[in-house]
C-alpha positions as CSV (number, residue, x, y, z in Angstrom):
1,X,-49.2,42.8,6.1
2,X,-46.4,44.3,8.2
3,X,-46.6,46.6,10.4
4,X,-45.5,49.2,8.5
5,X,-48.6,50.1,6.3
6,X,-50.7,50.6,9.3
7,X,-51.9,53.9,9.4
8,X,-52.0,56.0,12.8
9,X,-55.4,57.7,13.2
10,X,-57.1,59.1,16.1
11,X,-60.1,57.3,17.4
12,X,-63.4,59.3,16.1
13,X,-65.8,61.1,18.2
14,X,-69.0,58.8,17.4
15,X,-70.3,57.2,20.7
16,X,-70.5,53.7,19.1
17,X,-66.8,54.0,18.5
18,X,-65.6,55.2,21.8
19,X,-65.2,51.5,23.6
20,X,-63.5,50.1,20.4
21,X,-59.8,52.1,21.9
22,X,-58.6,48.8,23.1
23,X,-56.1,48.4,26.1
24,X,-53.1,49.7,24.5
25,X,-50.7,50.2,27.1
26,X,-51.4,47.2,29.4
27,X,-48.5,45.6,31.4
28,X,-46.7,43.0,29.9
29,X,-48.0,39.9,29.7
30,X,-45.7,36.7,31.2
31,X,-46.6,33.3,29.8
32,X,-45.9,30.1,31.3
33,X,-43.8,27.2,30.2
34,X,-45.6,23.6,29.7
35,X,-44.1,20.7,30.3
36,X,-45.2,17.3,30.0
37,X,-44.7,16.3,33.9
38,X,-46.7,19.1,34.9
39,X,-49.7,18.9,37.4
40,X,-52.5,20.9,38.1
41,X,-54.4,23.1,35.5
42,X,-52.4,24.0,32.2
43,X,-52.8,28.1,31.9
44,X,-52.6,29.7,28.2
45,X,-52.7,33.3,27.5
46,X,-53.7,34.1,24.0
47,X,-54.5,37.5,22.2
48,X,-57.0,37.2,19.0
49,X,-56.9,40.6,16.6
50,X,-60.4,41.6,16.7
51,X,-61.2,44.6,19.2
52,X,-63.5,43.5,22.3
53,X,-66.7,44.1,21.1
54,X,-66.0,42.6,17.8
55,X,-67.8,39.4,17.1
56,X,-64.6,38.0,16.0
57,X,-63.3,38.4,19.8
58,X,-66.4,36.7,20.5
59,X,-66.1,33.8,18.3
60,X,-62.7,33.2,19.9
61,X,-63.6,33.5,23.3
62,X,-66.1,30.6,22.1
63,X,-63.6,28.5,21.2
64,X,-61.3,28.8,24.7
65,X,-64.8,28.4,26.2
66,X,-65.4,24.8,24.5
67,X,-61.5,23.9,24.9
68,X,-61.7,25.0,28.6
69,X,-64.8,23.1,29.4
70,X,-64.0,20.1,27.1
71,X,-60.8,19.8,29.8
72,X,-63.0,20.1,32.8
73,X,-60.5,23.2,33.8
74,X,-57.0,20.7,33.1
75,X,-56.4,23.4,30.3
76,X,-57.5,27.3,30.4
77,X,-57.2,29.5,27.7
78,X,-57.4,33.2,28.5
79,X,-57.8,35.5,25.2
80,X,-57.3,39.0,25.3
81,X,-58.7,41.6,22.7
82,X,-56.2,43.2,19.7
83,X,-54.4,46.3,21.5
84,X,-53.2,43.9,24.6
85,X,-49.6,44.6,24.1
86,X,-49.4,43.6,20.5
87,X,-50.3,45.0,16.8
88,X,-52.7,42.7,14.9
89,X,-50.4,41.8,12.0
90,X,-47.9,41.1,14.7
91,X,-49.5,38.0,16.4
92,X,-48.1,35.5,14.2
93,X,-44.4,35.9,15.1
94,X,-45.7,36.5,18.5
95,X,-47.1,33.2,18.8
96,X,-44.1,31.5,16.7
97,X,-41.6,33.5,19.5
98,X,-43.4,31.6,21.8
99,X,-44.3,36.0,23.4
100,X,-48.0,34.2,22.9
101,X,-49.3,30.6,23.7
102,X,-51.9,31.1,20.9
103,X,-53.2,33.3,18.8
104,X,-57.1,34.5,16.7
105,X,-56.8,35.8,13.4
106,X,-57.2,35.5,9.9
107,X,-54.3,33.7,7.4
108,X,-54.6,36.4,5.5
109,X,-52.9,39.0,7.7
110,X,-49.5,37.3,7.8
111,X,-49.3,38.1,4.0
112,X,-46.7,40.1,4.2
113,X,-44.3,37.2,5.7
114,X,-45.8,34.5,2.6
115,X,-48.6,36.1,0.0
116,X,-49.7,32.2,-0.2
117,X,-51.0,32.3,3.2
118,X,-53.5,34.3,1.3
119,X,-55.0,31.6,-0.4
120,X,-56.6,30.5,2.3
121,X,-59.7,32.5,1.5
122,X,-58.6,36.2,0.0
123,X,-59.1,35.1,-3.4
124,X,-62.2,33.6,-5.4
125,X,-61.2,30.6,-4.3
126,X,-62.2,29.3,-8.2
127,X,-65.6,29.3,-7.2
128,X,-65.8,27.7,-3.8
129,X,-67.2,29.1,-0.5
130,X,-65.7,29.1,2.3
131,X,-67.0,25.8,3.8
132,X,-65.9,24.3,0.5
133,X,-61.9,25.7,1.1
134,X,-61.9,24.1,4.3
135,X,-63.4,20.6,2.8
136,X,-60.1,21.6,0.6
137,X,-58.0,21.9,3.1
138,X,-59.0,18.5,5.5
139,X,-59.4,16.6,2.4
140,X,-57.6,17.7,-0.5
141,X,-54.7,18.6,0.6
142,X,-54.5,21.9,2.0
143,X,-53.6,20.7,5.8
144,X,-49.6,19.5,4.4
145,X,-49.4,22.4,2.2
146,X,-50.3,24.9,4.9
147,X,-47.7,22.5,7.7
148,X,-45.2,22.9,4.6
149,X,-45.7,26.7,4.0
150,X,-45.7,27.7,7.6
151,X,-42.3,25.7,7.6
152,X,-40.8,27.2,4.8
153,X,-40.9,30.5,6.7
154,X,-39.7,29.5,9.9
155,X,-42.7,29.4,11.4
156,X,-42.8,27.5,14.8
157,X,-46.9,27.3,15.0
158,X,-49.9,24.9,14.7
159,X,-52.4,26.5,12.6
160,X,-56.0,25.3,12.5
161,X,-58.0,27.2,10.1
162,X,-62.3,27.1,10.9
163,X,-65.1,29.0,11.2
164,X,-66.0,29.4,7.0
165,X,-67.1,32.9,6.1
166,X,-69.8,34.3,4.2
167,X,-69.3,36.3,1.3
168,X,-67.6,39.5,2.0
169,X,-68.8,43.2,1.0
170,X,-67.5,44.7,-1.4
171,X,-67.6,47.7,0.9
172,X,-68.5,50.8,2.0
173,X,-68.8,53.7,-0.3
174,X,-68.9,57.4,-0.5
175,X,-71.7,57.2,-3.3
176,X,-72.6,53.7,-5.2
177,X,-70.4,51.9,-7.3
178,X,-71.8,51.3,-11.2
179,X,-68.8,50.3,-12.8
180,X,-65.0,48.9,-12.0
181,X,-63.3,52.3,-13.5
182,X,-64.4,54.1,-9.9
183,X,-61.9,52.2,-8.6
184,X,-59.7,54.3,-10.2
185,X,-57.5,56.7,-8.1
186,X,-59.9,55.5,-4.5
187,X,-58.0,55.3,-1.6
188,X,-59.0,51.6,-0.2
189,X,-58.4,49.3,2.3
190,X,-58.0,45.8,1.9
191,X,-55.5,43.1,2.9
192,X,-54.0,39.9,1.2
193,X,-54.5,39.5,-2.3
194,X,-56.8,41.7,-2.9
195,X,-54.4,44.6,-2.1
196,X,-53.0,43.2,-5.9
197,X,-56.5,42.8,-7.2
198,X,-58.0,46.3,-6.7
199,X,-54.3,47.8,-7.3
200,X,-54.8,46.2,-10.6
201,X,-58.2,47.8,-10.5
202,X,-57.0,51.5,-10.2
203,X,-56.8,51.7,-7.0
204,X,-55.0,53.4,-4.0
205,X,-54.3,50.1,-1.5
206,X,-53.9,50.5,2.5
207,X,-54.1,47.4,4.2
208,X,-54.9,48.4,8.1
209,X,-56.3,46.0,10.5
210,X,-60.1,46.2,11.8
211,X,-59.7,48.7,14.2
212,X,-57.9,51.2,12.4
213,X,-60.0,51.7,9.2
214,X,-62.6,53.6,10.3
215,X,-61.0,56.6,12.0
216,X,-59.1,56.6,8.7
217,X,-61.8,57.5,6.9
218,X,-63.4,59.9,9.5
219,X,-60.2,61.4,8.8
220,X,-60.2,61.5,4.9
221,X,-57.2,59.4,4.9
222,X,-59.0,56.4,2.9
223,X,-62.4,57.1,0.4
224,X,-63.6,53.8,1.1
225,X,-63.2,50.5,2.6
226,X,-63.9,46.9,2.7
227,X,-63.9,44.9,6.7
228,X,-66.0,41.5,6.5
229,X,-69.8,41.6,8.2
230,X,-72.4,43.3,9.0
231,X,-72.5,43.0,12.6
232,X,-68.7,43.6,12.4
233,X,-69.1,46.5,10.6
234,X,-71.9,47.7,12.4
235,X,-69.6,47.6,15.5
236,X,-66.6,49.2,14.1
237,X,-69.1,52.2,13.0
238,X,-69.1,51.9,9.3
239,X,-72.3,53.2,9.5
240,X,-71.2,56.5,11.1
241,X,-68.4,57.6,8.2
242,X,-70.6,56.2,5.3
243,X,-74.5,55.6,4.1
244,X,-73.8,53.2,1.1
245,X,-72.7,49.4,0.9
246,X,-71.9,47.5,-1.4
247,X,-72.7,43.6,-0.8
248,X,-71.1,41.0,-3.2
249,X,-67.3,40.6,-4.0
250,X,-64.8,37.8,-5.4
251,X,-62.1,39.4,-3.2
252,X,-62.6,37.5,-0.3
253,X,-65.4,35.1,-1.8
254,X,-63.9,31.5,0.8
255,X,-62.5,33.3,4.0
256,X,-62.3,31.6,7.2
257,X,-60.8,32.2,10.7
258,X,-57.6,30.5,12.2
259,X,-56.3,29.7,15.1
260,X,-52.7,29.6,16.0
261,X,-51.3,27.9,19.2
262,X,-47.3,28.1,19.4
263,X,-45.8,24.2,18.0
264,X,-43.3,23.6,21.2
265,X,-46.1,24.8,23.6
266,X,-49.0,22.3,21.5
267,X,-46.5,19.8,21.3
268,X,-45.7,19.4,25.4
269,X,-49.4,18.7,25.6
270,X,-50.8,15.4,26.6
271,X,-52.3,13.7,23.6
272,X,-56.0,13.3,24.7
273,X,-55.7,17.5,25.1
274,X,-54.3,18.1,21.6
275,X,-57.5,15.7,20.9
276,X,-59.7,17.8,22.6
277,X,-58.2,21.0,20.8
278,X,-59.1,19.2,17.6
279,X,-62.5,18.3,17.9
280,X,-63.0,21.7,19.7
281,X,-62.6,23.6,16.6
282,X,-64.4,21.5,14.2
283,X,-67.4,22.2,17.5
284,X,-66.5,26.1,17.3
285,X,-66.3,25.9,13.6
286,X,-69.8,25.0,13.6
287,X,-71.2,26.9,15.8
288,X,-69.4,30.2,14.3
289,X,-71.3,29.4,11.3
290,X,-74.4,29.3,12.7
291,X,-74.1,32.6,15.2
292,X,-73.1,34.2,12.3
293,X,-76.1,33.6,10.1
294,X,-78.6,35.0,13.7
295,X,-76.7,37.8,14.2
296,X,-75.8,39.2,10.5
297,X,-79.5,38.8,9.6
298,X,-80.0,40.9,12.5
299,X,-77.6,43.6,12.0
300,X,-78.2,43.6,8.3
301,X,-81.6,45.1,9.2
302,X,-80.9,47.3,11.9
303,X,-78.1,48.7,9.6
304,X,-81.1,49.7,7.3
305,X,-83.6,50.4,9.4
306,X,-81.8,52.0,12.3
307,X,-78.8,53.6,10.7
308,X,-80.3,54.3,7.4
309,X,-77.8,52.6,5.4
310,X,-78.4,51.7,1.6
311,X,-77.1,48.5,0.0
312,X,-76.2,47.8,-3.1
313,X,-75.4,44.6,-4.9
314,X,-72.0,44.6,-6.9
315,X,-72.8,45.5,-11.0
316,X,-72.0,42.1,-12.8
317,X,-68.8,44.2,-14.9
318,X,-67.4,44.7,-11.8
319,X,-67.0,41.0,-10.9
320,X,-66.2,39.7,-14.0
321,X,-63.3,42.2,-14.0
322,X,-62.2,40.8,-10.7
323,X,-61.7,37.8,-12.0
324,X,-59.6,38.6,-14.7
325,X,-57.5,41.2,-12.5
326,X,-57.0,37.9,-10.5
327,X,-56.2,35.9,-13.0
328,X,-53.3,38.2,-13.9
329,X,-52.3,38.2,-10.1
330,X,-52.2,34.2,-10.3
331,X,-49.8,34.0,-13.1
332,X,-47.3,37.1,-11.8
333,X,-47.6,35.6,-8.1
334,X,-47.4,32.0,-9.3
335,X,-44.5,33.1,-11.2
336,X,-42.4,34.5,-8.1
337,X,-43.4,31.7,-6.0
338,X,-43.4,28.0,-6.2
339,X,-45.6,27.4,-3.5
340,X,-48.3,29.4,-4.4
341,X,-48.2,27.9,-7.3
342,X,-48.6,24.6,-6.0
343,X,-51.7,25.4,-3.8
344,X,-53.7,27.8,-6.8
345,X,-53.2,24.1,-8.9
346,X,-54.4,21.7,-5.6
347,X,-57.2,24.5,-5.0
348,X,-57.9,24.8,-8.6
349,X,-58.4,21.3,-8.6
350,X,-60.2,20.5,-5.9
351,X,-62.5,23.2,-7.0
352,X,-62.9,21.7,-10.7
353,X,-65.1,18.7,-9.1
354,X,-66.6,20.0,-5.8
355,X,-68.0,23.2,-7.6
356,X,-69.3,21.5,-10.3
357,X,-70.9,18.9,-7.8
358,X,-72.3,22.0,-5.6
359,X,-73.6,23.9,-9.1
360,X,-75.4,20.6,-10.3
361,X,-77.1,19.3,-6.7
362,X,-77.8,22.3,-5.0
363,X,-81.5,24.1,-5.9
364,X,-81.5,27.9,-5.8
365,X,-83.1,29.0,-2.6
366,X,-84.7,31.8,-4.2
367,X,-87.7,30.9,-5.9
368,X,-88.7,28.8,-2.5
369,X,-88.0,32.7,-0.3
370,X,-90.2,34.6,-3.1
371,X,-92.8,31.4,-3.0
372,X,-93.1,31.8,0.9
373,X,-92.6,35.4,1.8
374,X,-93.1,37.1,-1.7
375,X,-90.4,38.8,-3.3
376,X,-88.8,41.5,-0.3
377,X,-87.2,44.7,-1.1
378,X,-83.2,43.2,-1.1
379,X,-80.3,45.2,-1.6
380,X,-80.5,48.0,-5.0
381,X,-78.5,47.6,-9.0
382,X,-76.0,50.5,-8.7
């Protein structure tokens, strides 16, 4: 989203909060020019959006680590933390000005430039996960759509989308949420899409990016709030401006990560390095995934046991009326915009057979948990 909707808020007084300030204010930052006839090591400077304790920052200082070691040193990447010299939703044409070698974020938050950049995950995604989108977009099309959207907008990047999601919260919560009515009139944050889908809903949108949401609500300037994890949201202090979660959600149901270098930067690089860069991400892509399943499961618990948070899974009603809210977004969206209409249709495809393959093969892992462990207090019906 641009810039614009951010909204200014002054950092809270909880401890946990206190090292997420950033380093607003640094220097500028001078990046260096690659040429093909260049010797010695190639240096990158990089900025991702996540705050530096964020496990987002972490995942991409995995990825520069793999790239940098990959090279044996011939290429460094150096990323710095959201607050380095530029806004989050700013890093795209920062990276496309060539003011960035590369770049960490989500698709999502260039919306405001294309809302089909959204599709890449803030969405239900007709039913697939995350891992499914990106089969989508290696296989089934998505790679030349996203080459052809970033072109239609000028866009003078490489994009690499990785790292699939889990299924995000529906969010945090003054008091549980039993039906989609109490929606109505809530000041929310969210981003992409779904700023349409709970606007549809009755809600009051505010996109901000990680960083700024919960000082807004410390300060009563949003109700409530979605981010993406729990160990992400344990970081930011969710925990500290509200006691109730709620976990399930179609807005953001096939989210992933992407990673952005600048084209005419990519481009001057020797082709065993681009090579590298590839088969770096699918490595980091990986490996995100799995990190993400230790340390969620982690935080998950210490949310409840240590910080006495309550979770709640999302009422069925509330759902199903997401997906006809979306629905409604498809056809207006589709409407303005060709090209979101042509990815919804490849998506929608793609989805038809791989979700009905996934339904059909894969066995619920429930009855084997229950067998093993017998059935564990899980998150509460609002």
């Amino acid at each position: 989203m641009k810039d614009k909707t951010s909204v200014a808020a002054t950092a809270p007084s909880a401890t946990r909060r206190k090292f997420l300030a950033g380093a607003a204010g640094a220097s500028a930052l001078a990046f260096p020019m690659i040429s093909k006839g260049q010797t010695g090591p190639i240096t990158m400077r990089w900025q991702s959006t996540w705050n530096s304790k964020d496990i987002f920052h972490e995942y991409a200082l995995d990825f520069a680590k793999k790239v940098n070691d990959m090279t044996g040193g011939d290429l460094k990447i150096e990323v710095l933390p959201a607050g380095s010299g530029l806004p989050a939703f700013g890093l795209r044409d920062a990276v496309s000005k060539g003011t960035l070698d590369g770049g960490h974020c989500v698709l999502v938050y260039h919306y405001g430039k294309q809302n089909a950049l959204a599709l890449w995950g803030s969405s239900p995604a007709f039913g697939m996960d995350a891992n499914m989108l990106l089969s989508w977009h290696k296989y089934g099309g998505g790679k030349e759509l996203l080459q052809k959207l970033y072109a239609s907008i000028g866009a003078n990047v490489v994009s690499f989308p990785y790292g699939p999601m889990f299924t995000q919260p529906l969010g945090w919560f003054k008091k549980p949420i039993t039906k989609w009515e109490d929606f109505k009139g809530m000041k929310y944050r969210t981003v992409g899409i779904s700023i349409d889908l709970f606007t549809g809903m009755g809600a009051a949108v505010n996109a901000l990016p990680g960083g700024e949401i919960v000082p807004a609500i410390d300060r009563g300037l949003l109700d409530a709030a979605e981010f993406n994890n729990a160990t992400s949201d344990r970081i930011l202090g969710f925990a500290d401006v509200s006691k109730v979660c709620m976990l399930q959600s179609y807005h953001q149901n096939a989210e992933q990560l992407e990673i952005t270098f600048n084209k005419s930067k990519y481009d001057a690089l020797p082709e065993k390095m681009r090579a590298i860069i590839a088969n770096a991400t699918e490595a980091a892509s990986a490996d995100m995934s799995w990190k993400s399943i230790n340390r969620y499961s982690q935080d998950y618990i210490e949310l409840q046991t240590k910080d006495k948070v309550k979770f709640y899974k999302t009422p069925a009603s509330v759902l199903q009326k997401q997906l006809e809210v979306f629905d409604q977004v498809l056809a207006k969206r589709s409407a303005d915009n060709p090209m979101f209409k042509e990815i919804a249709e490849s998506q929608r495809k793609y989805a038809e057979r791989t979700v009905k393959w996934e339904q059909d093969t894969v066995v619920s892992r429930t009855m084997a948990y229950n067998y093993y462990f017998g059935k564990k207090p899980s998150a509460k019906k609002a």
